[in-house]
TORGUZA-664718 format. One record per atom (N, C-alpha, C): residue number from 0; residue in one letter; x, z, y. Coordinates in Angstrom, 1 decimal. Layout:
// residues N
+-----+------+--------+--------+--------+
|  nr | rest |   east |     up |  north |
+-----+------+--------+--------+--------+
| NUM |    A |      X |      Z |      Y |
...
+-----+------+--------+--------+--------+
This chain:
// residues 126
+-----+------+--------+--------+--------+
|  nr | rest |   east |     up |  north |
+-----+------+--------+--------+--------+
|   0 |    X |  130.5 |  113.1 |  160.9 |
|   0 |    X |  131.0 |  114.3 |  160.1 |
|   0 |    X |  129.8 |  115.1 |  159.6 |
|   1 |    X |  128.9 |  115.4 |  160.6 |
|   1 |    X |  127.6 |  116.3 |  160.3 |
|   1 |    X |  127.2 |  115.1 |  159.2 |
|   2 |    X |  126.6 |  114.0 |  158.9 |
|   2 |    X |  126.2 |  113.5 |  158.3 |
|   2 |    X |  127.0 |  113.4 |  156.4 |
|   3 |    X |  128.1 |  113.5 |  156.9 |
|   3 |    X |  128.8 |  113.3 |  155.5 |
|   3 |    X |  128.9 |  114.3 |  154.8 |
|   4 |    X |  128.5 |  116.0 |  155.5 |
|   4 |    X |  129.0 |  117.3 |  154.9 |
|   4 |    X |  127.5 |  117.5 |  154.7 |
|   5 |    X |  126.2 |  116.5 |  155.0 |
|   5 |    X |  125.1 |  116.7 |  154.4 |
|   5 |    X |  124.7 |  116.2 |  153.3 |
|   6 |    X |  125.2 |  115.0 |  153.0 |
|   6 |    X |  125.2 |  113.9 |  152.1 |
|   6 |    X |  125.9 |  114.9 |  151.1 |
|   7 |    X |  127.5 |  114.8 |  151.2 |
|   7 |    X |  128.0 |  116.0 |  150.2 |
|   7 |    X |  127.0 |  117.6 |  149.6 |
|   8 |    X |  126.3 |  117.7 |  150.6 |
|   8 |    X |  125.7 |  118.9 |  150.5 |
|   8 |    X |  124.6 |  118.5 |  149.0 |
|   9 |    X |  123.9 |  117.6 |  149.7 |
|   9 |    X |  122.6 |  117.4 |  148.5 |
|   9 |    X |  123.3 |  116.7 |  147.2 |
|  10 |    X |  124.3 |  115.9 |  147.1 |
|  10 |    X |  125.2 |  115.9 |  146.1 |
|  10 |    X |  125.6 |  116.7 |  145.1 |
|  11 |    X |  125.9 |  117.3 |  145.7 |
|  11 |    X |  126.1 |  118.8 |  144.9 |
|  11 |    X |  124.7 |  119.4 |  144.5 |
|  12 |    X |  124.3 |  119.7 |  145.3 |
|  12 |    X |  122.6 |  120.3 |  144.5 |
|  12 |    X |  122.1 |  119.2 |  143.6 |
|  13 |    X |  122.2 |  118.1 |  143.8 |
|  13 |    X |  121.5 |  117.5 |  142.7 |
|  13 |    X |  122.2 |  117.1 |  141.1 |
|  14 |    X |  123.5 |  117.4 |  141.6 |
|  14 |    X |  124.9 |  117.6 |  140.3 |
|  14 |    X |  124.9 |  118.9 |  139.7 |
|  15 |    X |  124.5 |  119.7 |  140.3 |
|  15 |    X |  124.6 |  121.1 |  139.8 |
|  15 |    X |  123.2 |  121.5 |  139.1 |
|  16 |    X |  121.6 |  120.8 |  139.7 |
|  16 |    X |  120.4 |  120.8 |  138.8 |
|  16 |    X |  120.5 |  120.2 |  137.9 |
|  17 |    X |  121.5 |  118.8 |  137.6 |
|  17 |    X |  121.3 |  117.8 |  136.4 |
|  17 |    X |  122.3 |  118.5 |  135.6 |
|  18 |    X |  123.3 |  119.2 |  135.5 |
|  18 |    X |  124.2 |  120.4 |  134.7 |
|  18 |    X |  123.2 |  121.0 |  134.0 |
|  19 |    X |  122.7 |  121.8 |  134.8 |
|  19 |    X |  122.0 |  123.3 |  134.1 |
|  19 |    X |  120.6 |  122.6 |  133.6 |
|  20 |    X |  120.1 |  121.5 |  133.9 |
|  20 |    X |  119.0 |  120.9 |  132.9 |
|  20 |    X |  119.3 |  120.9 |  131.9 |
|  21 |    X |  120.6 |  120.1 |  131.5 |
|  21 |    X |  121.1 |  119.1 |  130.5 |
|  21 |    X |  122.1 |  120.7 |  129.6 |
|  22 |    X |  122.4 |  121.0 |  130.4 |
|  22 |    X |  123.1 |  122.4 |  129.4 |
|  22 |    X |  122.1 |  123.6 |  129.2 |
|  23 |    X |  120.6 |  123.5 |  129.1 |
|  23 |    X |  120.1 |  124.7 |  129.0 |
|  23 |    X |  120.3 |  125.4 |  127.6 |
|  24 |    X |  120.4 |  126.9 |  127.4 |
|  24 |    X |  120.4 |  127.4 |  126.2 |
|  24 |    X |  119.1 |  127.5 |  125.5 |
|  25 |    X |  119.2 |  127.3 |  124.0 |
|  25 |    X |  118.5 |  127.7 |  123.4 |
|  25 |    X |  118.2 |  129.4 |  123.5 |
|  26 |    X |  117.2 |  130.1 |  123.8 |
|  26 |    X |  116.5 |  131.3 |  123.6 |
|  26 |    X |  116.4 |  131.9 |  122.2 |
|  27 |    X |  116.7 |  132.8 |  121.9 |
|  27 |    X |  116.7 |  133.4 |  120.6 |
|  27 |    X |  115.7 |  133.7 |  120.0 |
|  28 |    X |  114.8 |  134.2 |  121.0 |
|  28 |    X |  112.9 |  134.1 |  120.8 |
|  28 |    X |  112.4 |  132.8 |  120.3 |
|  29 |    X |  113.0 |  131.6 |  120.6 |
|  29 |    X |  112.4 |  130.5 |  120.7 |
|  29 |    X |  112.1 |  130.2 |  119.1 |
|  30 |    X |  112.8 |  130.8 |  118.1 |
|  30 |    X |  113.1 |  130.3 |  116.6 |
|  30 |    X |  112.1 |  131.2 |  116.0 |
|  31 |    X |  111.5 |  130.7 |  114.9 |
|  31 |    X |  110.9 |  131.6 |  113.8 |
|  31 |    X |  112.2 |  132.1 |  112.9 |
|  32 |    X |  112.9 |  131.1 |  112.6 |
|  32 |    X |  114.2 |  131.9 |  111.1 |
|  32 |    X |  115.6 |  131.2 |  111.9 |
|  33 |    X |  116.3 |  132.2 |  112.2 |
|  33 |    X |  117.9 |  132.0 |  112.7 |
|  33 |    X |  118.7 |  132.4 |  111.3 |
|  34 |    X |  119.2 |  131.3 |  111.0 |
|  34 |    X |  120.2 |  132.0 |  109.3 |
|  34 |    X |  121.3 |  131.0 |  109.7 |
|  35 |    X |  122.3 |  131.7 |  109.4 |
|  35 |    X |  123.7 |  131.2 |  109.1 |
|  35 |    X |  124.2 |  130.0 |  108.5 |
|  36 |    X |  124.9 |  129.2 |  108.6 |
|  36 |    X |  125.1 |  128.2 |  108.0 |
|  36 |    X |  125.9 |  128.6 |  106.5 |
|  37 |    X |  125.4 |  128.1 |  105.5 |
|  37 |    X |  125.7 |  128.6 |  103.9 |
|  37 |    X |  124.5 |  129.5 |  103.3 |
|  38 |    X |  123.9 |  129.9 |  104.0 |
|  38 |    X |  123.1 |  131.3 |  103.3 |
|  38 |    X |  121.8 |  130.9 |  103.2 |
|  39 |    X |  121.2 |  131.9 |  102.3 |
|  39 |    X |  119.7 |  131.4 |  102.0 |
|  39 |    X |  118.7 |  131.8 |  102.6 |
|  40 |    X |  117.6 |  131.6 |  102.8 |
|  40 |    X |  116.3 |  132.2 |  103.1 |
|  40 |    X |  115.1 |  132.0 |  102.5 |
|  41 |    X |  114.0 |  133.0 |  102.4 |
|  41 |    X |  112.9 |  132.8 |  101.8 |
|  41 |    X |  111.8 |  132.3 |  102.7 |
|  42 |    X |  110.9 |  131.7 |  102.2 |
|  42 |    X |  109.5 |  131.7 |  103.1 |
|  42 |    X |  108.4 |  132.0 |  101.8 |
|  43 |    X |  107.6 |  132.9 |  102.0 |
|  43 |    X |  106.4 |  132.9 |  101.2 |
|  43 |    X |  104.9 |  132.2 |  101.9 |
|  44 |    X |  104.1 |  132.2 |  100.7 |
|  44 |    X |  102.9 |  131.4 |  101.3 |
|  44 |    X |  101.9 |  132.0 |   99.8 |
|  45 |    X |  100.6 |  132.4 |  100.3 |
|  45 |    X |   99.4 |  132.7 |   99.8 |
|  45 |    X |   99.2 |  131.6 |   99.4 |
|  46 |    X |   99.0 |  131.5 |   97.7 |
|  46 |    X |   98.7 |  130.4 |   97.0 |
|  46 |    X |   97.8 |  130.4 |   95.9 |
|  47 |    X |   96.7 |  129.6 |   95.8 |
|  47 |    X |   96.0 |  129.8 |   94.2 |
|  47 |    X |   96.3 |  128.0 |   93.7 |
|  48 |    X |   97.1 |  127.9 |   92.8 |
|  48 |    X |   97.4 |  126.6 |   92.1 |
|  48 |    X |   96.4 |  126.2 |   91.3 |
|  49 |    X |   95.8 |  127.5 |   90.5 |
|  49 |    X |   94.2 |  126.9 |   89.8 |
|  49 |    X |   93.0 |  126.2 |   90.9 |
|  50 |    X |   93.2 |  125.8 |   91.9 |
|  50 |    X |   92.1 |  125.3 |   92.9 |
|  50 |    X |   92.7 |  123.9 |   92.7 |
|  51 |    X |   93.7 |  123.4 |   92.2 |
|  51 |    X |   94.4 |  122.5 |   92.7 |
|  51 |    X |   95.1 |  122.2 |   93.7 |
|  52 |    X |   95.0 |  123.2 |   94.4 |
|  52 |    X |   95.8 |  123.4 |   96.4 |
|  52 |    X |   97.0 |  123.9 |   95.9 |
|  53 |    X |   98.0 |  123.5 |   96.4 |
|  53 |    X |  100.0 |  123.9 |   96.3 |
|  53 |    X |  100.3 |  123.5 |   97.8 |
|  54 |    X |  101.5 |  124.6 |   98.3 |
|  54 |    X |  102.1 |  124.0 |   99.8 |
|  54 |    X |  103.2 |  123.1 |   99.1 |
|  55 |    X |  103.2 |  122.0 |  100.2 |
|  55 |    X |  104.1 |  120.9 |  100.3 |
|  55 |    X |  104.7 |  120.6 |  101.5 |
|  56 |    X |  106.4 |  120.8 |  101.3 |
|  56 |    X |  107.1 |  120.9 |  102.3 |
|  56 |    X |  106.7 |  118.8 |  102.6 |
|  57 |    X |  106.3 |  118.7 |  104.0 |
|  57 |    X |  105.5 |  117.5 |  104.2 |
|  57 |    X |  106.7 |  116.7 |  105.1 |
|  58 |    X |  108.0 |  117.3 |  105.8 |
|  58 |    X |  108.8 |  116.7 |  106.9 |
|  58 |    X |  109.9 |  116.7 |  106.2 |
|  59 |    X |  110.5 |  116.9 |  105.0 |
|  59 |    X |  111.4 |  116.9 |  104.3 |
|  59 |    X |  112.3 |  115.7 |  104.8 |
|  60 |    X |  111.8 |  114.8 |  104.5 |
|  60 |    X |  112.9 |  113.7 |  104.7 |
|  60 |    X |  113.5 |  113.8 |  105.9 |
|  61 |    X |  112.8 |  114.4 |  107.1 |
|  61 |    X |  113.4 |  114.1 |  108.6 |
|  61 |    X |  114.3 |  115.3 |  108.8 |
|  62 |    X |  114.1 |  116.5 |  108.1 |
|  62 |    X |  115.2 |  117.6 |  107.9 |
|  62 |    X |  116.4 |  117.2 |  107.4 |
|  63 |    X |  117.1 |  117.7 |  108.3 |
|  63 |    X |  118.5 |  117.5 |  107.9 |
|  63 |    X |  119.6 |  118.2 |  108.0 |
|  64 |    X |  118.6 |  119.8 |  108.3 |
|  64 |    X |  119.4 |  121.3 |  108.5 |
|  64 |    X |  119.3 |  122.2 |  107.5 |
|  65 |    X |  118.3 |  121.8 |  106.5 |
|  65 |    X |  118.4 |  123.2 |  105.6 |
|  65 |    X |  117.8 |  122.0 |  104.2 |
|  66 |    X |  117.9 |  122.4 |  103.2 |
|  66 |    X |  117.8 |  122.0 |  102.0 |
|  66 |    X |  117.2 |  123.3 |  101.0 |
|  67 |    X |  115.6 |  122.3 |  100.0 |
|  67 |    X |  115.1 |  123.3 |   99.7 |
|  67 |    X |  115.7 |  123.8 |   98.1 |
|  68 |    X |  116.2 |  124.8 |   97.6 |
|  68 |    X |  116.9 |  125.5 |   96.4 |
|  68 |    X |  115.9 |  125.3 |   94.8 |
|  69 |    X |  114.8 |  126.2 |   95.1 |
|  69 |    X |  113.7 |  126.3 |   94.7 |
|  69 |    X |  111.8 |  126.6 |   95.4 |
|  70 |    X |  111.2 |  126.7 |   94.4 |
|  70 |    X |  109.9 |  127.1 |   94.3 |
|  70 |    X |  109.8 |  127.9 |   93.2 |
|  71 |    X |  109.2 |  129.0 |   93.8 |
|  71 |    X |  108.5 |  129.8 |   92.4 |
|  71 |    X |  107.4 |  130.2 |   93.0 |
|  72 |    X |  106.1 |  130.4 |   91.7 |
|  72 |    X |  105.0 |  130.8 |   92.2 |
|  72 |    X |  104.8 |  132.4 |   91.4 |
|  73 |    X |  104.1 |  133.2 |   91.9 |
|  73 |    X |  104.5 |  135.2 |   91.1 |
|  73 |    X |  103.0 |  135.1 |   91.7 |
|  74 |    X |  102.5 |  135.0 |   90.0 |
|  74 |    X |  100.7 |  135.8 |   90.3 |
|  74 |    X |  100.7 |  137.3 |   90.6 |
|  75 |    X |   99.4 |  137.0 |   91.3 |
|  75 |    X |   98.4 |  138.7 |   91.7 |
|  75 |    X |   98.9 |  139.2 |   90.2 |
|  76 |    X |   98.7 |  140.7 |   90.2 |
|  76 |    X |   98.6 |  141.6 |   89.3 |
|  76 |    X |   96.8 |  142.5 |   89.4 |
|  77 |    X |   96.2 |  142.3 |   88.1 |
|  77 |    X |   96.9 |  142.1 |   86.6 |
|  77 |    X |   96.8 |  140.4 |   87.0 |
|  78 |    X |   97.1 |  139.9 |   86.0 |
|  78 |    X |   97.1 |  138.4 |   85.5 |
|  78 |    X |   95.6 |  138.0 |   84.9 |
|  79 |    X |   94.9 |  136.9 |   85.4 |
|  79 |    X |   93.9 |  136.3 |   85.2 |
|  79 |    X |   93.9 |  135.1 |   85.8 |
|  80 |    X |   93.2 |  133.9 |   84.7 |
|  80 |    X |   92.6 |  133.2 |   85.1 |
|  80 |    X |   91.9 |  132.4 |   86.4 |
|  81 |    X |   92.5 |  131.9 |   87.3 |
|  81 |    X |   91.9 |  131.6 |   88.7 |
|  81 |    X |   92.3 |  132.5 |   89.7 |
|  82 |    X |   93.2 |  133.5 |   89.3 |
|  82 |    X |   93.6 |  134.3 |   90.4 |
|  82 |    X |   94.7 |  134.2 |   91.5 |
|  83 |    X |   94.9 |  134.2 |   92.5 |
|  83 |    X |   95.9 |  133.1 |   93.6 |
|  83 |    X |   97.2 |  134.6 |   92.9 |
|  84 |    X |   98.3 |  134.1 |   94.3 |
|  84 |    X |   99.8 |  134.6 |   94.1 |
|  84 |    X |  100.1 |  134.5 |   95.4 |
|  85 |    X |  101.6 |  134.3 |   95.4 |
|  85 |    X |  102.6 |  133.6 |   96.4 |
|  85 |    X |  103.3 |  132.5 |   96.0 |
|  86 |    X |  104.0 |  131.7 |   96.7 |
|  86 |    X |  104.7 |  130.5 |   96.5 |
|  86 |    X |  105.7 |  131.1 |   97.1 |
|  87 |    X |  107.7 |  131.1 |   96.7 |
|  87 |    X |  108.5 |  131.7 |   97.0 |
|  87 |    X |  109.3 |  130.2 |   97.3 |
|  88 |    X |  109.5 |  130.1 |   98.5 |
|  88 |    X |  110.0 |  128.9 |   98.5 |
|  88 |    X |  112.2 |  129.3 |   98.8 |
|  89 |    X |  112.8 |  129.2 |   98.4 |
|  89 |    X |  114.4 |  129.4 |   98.5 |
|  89 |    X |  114.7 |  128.1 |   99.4 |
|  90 |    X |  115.4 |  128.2 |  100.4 |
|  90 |    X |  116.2 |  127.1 |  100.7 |
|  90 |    X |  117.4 |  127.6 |  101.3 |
|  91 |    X |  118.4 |  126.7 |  101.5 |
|  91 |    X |  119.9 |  127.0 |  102.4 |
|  91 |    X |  120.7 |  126.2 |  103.4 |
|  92 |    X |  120.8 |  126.5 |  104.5 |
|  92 |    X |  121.2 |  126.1 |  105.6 |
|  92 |    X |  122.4 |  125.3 |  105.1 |
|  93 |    X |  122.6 |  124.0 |  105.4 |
|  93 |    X |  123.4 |  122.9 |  105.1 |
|  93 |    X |  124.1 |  122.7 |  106.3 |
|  94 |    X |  123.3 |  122.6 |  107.6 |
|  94 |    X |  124.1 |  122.3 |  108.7 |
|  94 |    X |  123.3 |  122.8 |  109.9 |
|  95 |    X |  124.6 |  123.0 |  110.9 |
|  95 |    X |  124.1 |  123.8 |  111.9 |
|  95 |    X |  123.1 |  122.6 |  112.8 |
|  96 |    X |  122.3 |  123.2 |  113.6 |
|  96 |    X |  121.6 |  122.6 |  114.4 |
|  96 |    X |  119.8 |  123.5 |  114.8 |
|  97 |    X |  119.2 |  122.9 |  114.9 |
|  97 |    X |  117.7 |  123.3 |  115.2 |
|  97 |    X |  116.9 |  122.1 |  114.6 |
|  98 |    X |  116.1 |  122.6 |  113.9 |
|  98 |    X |  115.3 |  121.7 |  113.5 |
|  98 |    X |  113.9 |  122.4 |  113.2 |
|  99 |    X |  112.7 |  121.9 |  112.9 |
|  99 |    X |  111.3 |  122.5 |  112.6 |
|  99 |    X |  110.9 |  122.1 |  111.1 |
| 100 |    X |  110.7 |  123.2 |  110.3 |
| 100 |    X |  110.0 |  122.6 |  108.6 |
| 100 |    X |  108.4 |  122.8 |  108.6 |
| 101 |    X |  107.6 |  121.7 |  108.5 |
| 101 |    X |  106.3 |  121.7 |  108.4 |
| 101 |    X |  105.7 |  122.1 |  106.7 |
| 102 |    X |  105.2 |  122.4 |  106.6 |
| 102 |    X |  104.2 |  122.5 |  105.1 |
| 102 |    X |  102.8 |  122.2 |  105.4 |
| 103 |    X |  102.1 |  121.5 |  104.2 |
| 103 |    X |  100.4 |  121.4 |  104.3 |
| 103 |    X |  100.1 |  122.1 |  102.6 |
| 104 |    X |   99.2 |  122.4 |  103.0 |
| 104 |    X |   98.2 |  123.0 |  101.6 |
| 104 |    X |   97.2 |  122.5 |  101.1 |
| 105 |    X |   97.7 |  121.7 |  100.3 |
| 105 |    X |   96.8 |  120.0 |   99.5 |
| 105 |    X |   96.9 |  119.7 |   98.4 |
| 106 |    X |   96.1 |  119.2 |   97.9 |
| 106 |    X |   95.6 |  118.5 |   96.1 |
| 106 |    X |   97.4 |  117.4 |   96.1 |
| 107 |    X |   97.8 |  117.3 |   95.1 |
| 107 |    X |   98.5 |  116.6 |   95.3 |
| 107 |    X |   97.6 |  115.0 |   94.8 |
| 108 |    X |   98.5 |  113.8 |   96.1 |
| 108 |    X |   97.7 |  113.0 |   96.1 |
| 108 |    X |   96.7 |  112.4 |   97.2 |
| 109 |    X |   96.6 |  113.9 |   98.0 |
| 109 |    X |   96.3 |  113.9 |   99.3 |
| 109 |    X |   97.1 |  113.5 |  100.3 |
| 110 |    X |   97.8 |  112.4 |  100.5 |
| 110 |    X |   99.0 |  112.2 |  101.3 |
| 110 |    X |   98.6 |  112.6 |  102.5 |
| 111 |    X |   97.6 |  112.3 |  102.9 |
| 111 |    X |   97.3 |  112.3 |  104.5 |
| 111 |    X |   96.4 |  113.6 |  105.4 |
| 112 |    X |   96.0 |  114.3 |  104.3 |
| 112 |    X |   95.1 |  115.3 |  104.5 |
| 112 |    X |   95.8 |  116.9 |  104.4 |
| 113 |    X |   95.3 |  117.5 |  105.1 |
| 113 |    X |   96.2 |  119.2 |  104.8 |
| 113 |    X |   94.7 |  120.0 |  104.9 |
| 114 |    X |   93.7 |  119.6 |  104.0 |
| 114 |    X |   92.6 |  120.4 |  104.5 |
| 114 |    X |   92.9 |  121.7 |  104.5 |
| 115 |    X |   93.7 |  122.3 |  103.2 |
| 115 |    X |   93.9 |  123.9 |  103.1 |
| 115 |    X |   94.6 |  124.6 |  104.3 |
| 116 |    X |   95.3 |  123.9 |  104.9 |
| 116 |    X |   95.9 |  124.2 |  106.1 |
| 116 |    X |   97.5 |  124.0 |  106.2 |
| 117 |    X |   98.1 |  124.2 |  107.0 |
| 117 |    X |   99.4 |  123.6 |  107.7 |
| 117 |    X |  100.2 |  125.4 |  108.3 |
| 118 |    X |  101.7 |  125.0 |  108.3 |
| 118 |    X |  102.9 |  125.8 |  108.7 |
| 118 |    X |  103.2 |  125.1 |  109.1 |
| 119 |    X |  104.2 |  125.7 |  110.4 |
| 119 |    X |  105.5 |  125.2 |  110.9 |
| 119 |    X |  106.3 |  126.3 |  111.1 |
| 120 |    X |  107.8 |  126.2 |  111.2 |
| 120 |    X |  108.6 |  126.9 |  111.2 |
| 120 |    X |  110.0 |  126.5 |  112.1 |
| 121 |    X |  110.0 |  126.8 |  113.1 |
| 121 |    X |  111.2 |  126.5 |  114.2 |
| 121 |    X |  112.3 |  127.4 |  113.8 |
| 122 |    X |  113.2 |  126.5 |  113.1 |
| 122 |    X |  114.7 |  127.1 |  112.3 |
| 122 |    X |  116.0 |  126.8 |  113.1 |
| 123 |    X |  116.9 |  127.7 |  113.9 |
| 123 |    X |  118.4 |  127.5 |  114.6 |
| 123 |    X |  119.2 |  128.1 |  113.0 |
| 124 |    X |  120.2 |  127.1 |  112.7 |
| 124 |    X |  120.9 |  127.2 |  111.6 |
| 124 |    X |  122.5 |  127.3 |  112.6 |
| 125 |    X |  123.0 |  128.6 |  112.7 |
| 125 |    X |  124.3 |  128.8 |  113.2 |
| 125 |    X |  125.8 |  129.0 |  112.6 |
+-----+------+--------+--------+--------+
């Protein structure tokens, strides 16, 4: 009897750790952009296109939670020649989940290289 209400015992603790493993919540801190499912959001990025460098959304294809709308680029003021901006990137949450969107900052052509540098962005779409 002692033996079988021990057995039962660790049973249970090891049923009730593999629960709470397997059901942990996502953290609300955990995300860089939490947006609603349907709605849009922005990301900007410091850009000079005259260097030849542009961000490029680089994980696209493995996304499968938000879809990107547009790109616009809005120069410094005044306006000249060689002078950087922002890159306004629009996208909209298509389906709920968690997913991460990578960018690199590259010559296009550079498939493999992100010398200008790299983003990531940990997205919960609710």
């Amino acid at each position: 009897m002692k033996k079988g209400s021990i057995l039962l015992l660790v049973f249970a603790l090891v049923a009730t750790s593999i629960f709470f493993a397997f059901s942990k919540k996502e953290n609300p801190s955990d995300f860089d952009i939490e947006v609603k499912l349907n709605k849009e959001f922005n990301l900007e990025f410091r850009s000079n296109p005259s260097t030849g460098y542009r961000w490029w959304w680089v994980n696209k294809k493995d996304d499968r939670h938000v879809d990107s709308i547009r790109r616009t680029f809005i120069g410094d003021k005044p306006a000249m020649p060689g002078k950087g901006g922002k890159d306004i990137w629009t996208f909209k949450a298509i389906k709920r989940g968690i997913d991460t969107i990578a960018f690199a900052y590259k010559r296009p052509g550079n498939q493999y290289t992100n010398s200008g540098g790299s983003k990531q962005y940990r997205i919960r779409v609710y």
